[in-house]
N, C-alpha and C positions, 0 to 999 in steps of 0.2 A: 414236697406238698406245698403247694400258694395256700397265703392268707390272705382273707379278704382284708381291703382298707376299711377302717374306721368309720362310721359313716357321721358325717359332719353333725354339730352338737347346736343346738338352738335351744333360746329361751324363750318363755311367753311370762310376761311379767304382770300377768293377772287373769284370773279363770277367764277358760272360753267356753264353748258347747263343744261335749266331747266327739259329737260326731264330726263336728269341724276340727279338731283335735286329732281325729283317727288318720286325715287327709294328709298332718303333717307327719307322722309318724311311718308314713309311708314311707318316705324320702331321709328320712333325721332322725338320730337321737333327741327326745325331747324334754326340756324341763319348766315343767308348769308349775306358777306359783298357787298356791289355793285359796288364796285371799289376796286382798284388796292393800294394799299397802302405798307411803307416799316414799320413796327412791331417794335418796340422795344422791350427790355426784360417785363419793366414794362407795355406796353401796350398788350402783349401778359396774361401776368398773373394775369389783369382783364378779357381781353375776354375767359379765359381759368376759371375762379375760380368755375363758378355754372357749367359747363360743363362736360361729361361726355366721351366725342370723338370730334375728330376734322381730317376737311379734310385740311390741310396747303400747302402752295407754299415751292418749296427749297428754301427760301430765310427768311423765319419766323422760327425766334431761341425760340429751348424750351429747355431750360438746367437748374439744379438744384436750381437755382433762381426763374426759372418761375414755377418750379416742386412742390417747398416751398408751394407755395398761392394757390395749385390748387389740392386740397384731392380727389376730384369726378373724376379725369380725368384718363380712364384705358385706350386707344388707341388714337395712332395719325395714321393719313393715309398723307403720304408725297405723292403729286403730281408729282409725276418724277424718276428719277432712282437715283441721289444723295440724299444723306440724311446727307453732313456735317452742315448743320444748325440745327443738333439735337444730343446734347452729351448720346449716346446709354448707358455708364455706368449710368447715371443719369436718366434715364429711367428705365433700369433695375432694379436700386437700388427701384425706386418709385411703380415699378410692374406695366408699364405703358409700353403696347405692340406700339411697331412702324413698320410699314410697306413703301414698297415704289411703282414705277412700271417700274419693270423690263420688257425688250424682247417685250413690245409691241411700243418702240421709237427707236427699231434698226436702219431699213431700212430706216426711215428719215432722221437719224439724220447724217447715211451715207453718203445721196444722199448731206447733206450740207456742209457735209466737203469737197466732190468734186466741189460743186460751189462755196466754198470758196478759193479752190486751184486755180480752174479755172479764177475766178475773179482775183486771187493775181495776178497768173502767166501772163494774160493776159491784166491786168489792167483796167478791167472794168468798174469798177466805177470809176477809176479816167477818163477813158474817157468819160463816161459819162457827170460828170461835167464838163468837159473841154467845150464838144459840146451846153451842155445847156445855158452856159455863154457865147456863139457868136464867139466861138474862131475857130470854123471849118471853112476857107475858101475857100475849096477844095480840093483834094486830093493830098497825098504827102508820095513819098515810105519810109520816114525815121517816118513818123506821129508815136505814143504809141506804140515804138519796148518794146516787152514784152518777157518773156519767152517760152518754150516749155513744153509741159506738156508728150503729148506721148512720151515713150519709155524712159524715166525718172526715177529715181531711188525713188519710196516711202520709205520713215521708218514709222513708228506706235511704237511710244510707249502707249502700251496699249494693250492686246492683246484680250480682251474681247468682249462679243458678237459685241459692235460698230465696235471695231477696227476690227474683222476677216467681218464684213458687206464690211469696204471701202475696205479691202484687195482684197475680194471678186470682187469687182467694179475694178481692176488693169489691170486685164487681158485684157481688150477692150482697154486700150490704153498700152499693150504691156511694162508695166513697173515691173520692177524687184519689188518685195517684200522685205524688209527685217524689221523685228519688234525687241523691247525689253520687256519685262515684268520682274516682279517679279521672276516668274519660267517659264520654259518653256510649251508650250502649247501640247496637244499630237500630234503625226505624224500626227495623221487625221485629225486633225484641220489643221497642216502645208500644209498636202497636199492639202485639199479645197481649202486654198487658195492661194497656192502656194507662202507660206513664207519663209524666211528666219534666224531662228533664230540668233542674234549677240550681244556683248555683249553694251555696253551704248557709249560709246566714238566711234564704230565701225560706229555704226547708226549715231549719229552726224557727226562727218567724210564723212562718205560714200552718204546719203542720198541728194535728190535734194531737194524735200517737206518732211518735219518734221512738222507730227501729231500727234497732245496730243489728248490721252483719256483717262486718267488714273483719279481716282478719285483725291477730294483735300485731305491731310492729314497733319500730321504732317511732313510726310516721303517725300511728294511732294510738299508742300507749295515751292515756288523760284524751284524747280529742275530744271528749265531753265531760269540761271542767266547771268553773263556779260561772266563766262567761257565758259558755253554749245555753247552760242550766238557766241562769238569768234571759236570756233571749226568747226562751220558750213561752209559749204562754203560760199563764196560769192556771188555766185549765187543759194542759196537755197532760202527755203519759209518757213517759221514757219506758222505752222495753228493749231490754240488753239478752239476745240469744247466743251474743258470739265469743268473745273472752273478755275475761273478769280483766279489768287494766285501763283496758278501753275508757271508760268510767271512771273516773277519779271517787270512789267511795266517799272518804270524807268530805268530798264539794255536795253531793247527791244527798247524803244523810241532811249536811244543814239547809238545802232546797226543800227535802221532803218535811222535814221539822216543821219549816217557817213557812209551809205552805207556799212557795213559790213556784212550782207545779202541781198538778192534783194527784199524781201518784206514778208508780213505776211498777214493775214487774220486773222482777230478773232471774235467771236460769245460769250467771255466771256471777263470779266476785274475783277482787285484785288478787285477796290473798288466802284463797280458796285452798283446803273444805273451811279454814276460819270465814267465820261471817259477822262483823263487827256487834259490838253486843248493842251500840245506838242503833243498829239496823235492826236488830231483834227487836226492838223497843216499838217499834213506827207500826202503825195501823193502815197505814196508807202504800203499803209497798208491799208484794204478791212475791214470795220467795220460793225455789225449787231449788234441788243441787244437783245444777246440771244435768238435767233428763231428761234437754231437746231432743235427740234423738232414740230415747228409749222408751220405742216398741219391739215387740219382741221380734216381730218379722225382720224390722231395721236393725235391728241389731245383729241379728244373725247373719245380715245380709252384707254387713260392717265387717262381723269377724271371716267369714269367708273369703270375702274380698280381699282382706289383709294377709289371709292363709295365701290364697292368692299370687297375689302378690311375693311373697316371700319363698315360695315353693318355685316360681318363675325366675326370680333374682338370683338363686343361689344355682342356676342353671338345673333345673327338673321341671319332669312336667312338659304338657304339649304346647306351651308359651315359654320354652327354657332360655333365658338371656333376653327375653321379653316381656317384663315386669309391667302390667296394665297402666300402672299408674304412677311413674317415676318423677316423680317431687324438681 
């Protein structure tokens, strides 16, 4: 009498939607966790040891530590479009495919970095609180004077698909374009969205709203420290959608104190979920934890894509050994 083989054993290290859920289970043994937790390396490289693929948050680190204690492990599928919570040479090394999910969290994650400008510039949620604490007693022409937003000079550093998304979004309120990137993008890209290419200190100088989309790296960890911050104008807006790092925290907190820009908005921090308690303190800075991309559609369209993906890698599926989106 034949016994069937084992069918290979994968972890998801953070709830998904179960119908997205039922896709994997087709193909795997699967173990879901059902809350939200932050991984260590050694808590990674038990849940990773008997394992054979994994669907992970940006935020669960597999680097050649965790690579060590985990022989069976051939695919990770990263939930999101960053992937620096995974060292790729230590991957590579181990023959151990990663993917991620690009182009389908564009247009969200767009549409947040304009409510995030919009909030900074306008003060939204500091008014908010203001009103919720009994402080409104009637109206008053000088009440939460805020910025302007149309007709306003954006910069983008970043010039990839998010960034040419919010560029795209400029034109309805009439505001100049001007981006920096690594290399330049092609004319057709500038023209879509009617950019501006310039070089780093141009955009700092020039720009009203300064938006990061640029991934984390070595290259950009602090790229905006107490210099950039100082260059800004004074009445600009820093708005960070892409990783908490990027940003030097403690340079941004003593700029927004001393008013040496007029406010920030952010969706990422260095040493996230912690969010410094000086930051807490500031009235002038528009906070979220990390929820550019979450809507419900994008989000589901995020977890699928990573089922995806990881259903493909592990050789299954009408894309088998052709993983959509290989890192």
């Amino acid at each position: 009498m034949s016994t069937q083989a084992p069918r290979p054993r994968v972890w998801v290290s953070r709830p998904l939607f179960d119908d997205v859920l039922d896709r994997l289970r087709e193909h795997f043994d699967v173990e879901v966790e059902n809350g939200d937790h932050d991984w260590s390396h050694e808590q990674m490289a038990q849940k990773l040891r008997d394992k054979t693929g994994a669907v992970l948050g940006v935020a669960d680190p597999v680097d050649a530590s965790v690579l060590a204690q985990t022989p069976l492990l051939r695919a990770i599928a990263n939930r999101g479009v960053g992937y620096n919570n995974l060292d790729l040479d230590a991957l590579k090394n181990a023959g151990v495919v990663a993917t991620n999910t690009p182009g389908v969290l564009d247009e969200t994650t767009a549409d947040f970095a304009w409510a995030l400008m919009l909030a900074a510039a306008r003060r939204v949620t500091e008014g908010e609180r203001w009103l919720r604490a009994g402080n409104w007693k009637g109206m008053s022409f000088h009440i939460m004077l805020g910025g302007d937003v149309y007709g306003k000079t954006l910069g983008i550093f970043g010039m990839g698909r998010i960034g040419q998304a919010i560029a795209r979004r400029a034109s309805g309120f009439r505001m100049p374009v001007i981006y920096h990137n690594r290399s330049r993008v092609a004319a057709g890209i500038e023209e879509d969205c009617e950019a501006r290419y310039v070089d780093r200190d141009t955009l700092l100088r020039d720009a009203d709203f300064v938006v990061l989309t640029v991934p984390l790296s070595a290259g950009t960890r602090h790229m905006i420290g107490a210099a950039e911050l100082a260059a800004m104008k004074r009445e600009a807006y820093l708005i960070n959608i892409a990783r908490g790092g990027i940003v030097d925290d403690a340079a941004l907190i003593a700029a927004l104190r001393e008013k040496r820009i007029a406010g920030a908005g952010l969706d990422v921090f260095e040493h996230e979920p912690e969010v410094p308690a000086e930051m807490l303190a500031l009235d002038n800075v528009v906070l979220t934890p990390h929820i550019g991309s979450a809507s419900l559609a994008t989000r589901r369209a995020m977890a699928s894509l990573a089922v995806d993906n990881l259903i493909a890698a592990l050789g299954c599926g009408p894309n088998a050994g052709r993983p959509p989106n290989v890192i």
